[in-house]
N, C-alpha and C positions, 0 to 999 in steps of 0.2 A: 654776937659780933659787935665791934667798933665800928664807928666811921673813919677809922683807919682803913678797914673795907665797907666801902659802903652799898659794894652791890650786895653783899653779905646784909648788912643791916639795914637796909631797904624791903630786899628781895618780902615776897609776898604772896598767898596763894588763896584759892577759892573756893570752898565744896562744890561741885558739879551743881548739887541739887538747890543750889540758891539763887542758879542762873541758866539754871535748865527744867525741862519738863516735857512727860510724853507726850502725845498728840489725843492720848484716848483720856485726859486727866484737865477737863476745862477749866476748875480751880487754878490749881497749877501751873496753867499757860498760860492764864492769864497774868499771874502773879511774876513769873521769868518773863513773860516778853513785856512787860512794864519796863525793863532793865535795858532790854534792845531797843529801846524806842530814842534813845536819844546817847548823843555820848558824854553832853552835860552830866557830870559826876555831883553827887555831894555827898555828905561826913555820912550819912546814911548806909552810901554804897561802898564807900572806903570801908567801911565797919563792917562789912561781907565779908571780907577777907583778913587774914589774920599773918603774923610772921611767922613765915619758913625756911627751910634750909632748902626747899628746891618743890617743884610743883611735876606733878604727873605729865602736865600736858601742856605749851604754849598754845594760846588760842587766837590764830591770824583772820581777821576779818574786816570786811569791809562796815563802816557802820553806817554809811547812806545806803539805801535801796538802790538798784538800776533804775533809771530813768528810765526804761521800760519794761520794768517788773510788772506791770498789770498786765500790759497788752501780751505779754509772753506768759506770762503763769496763770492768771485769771485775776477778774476785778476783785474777786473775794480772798486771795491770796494774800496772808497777811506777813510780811518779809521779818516784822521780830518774831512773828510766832515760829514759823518757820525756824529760823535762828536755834531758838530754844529749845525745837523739838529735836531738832539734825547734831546738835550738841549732845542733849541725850543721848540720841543713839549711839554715838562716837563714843561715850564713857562707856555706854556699856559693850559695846565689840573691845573696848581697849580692857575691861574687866574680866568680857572671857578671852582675851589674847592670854593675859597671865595667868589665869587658872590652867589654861591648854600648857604653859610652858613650864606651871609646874607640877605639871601630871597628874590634878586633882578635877579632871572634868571629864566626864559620861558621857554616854549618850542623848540622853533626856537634855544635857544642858547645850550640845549640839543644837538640836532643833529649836531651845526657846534662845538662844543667841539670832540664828535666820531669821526668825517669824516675831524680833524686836521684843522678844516675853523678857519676863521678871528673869534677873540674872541670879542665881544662889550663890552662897558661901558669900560674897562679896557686894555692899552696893555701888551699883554706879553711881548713885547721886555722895559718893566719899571721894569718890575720885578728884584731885584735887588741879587745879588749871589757875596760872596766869592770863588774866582776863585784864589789859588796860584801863580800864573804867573804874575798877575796885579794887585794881592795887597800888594806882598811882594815885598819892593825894590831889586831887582836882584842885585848882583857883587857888593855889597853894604856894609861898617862893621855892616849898620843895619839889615843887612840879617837875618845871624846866631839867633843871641837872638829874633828876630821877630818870626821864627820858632819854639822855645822853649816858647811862647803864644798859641800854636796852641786849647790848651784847651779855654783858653779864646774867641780866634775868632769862635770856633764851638759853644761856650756857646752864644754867641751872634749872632749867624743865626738860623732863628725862624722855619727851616728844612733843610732838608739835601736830595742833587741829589745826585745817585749812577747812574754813567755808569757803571755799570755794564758788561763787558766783563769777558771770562770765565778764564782768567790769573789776576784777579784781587787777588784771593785770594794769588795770590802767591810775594804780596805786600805788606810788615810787615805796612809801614805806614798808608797804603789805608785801610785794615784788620782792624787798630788801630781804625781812625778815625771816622769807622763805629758804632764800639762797646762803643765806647765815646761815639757818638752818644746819642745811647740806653741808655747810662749813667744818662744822661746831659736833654733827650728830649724823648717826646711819641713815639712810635715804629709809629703811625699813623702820624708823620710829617717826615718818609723817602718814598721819592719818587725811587724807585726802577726800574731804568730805563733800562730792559733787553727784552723787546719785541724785537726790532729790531733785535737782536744779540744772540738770541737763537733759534735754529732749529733742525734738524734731525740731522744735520751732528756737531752743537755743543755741543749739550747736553750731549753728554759722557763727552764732556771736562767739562761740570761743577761740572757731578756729581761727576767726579775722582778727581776737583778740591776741593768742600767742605768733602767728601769723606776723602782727605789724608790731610786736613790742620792741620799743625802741627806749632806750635811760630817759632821752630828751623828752620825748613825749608823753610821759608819764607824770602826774600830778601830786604834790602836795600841798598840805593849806596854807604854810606859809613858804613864799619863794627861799628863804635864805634856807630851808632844809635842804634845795636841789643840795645845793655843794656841800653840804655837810656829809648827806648821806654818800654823793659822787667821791669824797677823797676817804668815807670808809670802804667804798669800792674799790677801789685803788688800791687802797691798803694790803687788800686780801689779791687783788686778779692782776692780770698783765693788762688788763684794757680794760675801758668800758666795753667793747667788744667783744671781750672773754667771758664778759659776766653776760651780755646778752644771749650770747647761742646756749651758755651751759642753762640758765633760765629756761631756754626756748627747750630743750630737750629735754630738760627733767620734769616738765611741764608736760610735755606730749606722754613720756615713759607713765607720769604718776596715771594722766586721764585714761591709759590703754590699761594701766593695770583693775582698772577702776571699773572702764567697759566692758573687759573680758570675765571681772566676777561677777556681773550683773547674770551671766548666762547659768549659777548654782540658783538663783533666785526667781527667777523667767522662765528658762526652760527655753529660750531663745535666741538658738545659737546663731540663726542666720541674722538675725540683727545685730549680734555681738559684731559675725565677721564684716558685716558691711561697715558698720562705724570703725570699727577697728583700720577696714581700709582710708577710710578720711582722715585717720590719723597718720596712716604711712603716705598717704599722697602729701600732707602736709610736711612731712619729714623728708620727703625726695625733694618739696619743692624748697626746703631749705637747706638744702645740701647736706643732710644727712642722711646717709646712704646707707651706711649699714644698718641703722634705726627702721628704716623705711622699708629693707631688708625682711629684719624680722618681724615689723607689725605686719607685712604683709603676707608671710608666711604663717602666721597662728591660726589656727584651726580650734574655736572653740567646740565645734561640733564631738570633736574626736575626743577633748575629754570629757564632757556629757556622755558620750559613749560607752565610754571604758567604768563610766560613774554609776550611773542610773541603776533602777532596778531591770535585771533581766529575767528571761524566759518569760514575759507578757507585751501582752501588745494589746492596739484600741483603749477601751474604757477599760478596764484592768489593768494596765499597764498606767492609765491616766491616774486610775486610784492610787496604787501603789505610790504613786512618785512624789503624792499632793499626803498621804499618811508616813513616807518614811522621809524623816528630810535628812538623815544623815550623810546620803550620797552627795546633799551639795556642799557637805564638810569636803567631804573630797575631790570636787569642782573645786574650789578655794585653793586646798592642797596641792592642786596640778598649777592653778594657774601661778601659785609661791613660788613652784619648782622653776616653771615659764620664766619669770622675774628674775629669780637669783640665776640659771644659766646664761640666759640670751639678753635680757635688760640692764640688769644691774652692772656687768663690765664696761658695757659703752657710757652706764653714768661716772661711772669711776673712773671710766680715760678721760671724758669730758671734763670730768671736776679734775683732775691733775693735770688737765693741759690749760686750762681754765686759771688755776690759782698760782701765785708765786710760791717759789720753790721754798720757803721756811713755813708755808701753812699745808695743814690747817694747827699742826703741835704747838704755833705761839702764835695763834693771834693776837697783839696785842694793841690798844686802844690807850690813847690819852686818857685818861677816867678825870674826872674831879673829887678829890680826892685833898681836902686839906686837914692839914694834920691836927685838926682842934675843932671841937664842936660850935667853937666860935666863928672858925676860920669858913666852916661849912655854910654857915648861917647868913655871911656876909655874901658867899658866893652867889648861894642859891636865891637870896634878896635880888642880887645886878644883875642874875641872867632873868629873872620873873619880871622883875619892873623894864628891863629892855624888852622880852616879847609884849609885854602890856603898853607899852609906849608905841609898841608897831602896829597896834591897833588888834593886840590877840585878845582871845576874849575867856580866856586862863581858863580851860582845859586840856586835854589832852589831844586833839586833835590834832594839834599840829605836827606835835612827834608820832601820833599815831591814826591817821584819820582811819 
């Protein structure tokens, strides 16, 4: 590619495994969460990443910790380890997602996909991801305008990771790239990565989080992105208004699809249906009714039911369930079916009542884009030495915190 396209000749991707690592592998988490520990880039971390024509996976994340990540998760709880192990996992559900689709997976690989085992035929850590950190040059004049592609680089990753933590919402950009997303790609290629990181003692913070999200109230590190990113909103919705409720509820749909597979893995369904209800009370209390509708209606218990191993009961039954894990393949199975019937249309009216009537087929964007590698050179100089005159401290942060 030219910098006649320069999302084209930018664009940029990751191996999993140089910014990932399992949780049973201390070497190697050590070594990835080196990488989440700050978002200061340099030539080192760019050189992680290599030139692509398109990356497996966008990876949206927040790269501060919650302000109360200890007192919620534990003093010992380390937020890039974390990071790096939850990414993992994600490469590899997304490894056996395509073997399952192209009809070269077993039984055996059923169970070690569940119980987070070694993936075959395919590794995760090849899997490849758009990761801000190492594939935008840091402290660089190409920084700036690389950042101003960011539509381009999500339109060319073939899904999209969410870590999901419960201050994410309160990240204009993170918020953005989500709904872009949704834009750009099927709601069934975001990997919605918040098992780990939601629990008893979180879940108020999400609810209050998708609960109060408001455009205005949401942060970036430097002010002049509000209106930057506000008039690509615009672009794409009838309102900032549009784009908050369709947020609010693809937000609520992705967390319930999320809580209701927890129950192939648990084995506990009434906790599925209680949290499942906090999400329909949320959905009522934001006027969405038919939403609030069906969360309220699902019944994890019933596909557990129809799943499990029968004809045992007690500790027999307890064995069985804990040596055959293929039945929670088909927990998973029911809950797809649940999604694509009763979820998926209300996201789909949402996002079409939500977006102007020429997207999502032409989104299009001012790009920077001049036609000589000189012409580019001078650009990307005036936009880098203006954020560095506003006092930025030339990373990526500001397009991406």
């Amino acid at each position: 590619p030219s910098l006649a396209d320069p999302g084209a000749a930018l664009m940029r991707a990751v191996p999993c495994g140089r910014v990932a690592a399992s949780l049973d592998d201390a070497a190697e988490l050590c070594r990835a969460s080196t990488f989440w520990r700050t978002n200061v880039g340099s030539i080192d971390d760019y050189e992680l990443s290599a030139p692509a024509e398109f990356a497996a996976r966008f990876v949206s994340h927040t790269w501060q910790q919650p302000t109360d990540w200890h007192v919620l998760m534990g003093a010992k709880c380390d937020f890039a380890e974390v990071k790096a192990a939850v990414l993992s996992m994600a490469a590899r559900d997304l490894v056996w997602q395509r073997r399952l689709a192209e009809g070269r997976i077993a039984e055996a690989a059923v169970g070690a996909r569940l119980s987070q085992g070694a993936a075959p035929i395919e590794r995760w850590q090849d899997a490849t991801l758009w990761v801000d950190k190492c594939c935008v040059a840091q402290q660089h004049p190409i920084m700036v305008p690389t950042i101003a592609l960011l539509e381009q680089f999500v339109r060319r990753c073939e899904g999209m990771i969410v870590l999901f933590t419960w201050d994410f919402f309160a990240r204009l950009w993170c918020v953005y790239e989500w709904a872009l997303f949704l834009v750009l790609h099927d709601d069934a290629d975001v990997q919605l990565c918040v098992d780990f990181f939601l629990n008893e003692r979180t879940l108020p913070r999400y609810v209050e989080a998708i609960r109060a999200f408001r455009f205005a109230d949401a942060r970036t590190f430097y002010e002049s992105d509000i209106e930057l990113v506000r008039q690509r909103v615009e672009a794409m919705y009838h309102s900032i208004e549009h784009f908050e409720r369709f947020v609010q509820l693809a937000a609520i749909v992705h967390v319930a699809v999320a809580v209701a597979k927890r129950t192939g893995l648990t084995h506990d369904p009434t906790s599925a249906e209680s949290d499942l209800l906090v999400w329909a009370h949320l959905a009522a209390e934001l006027g969405l009714a038919q939403l609030a509708d069906v969360l309220s209606r699902a019944r994890p218990a019933a596909w557990l039911k129809h799943t499990e191993p029968a004809g045992r009961d007690g500790s027999l039954r307890a064995e069985a369930i804990a040596g055959d894990q293929s039945w929670r393949a088909d927990v998973m199975k029911n809950v797809d079916i649940w999604l694509g019937c009763e979820l998926r249309p209300l996201l789909d009216a949402s996002r079409t009542r939500a977006l102007r009537a020429e997207l999502p087929s032409q989104v299009a964007f001012a790009l920077p884009s001049p036609p000589s590698s000189s012409g580019w050179a001078a650009a990307a100089s005036l936009a880098f030495e203006s954020r560095r005159a506003s006092g930025a401290s030339g990373t990526s942060e500001g397009g991406r915190p």
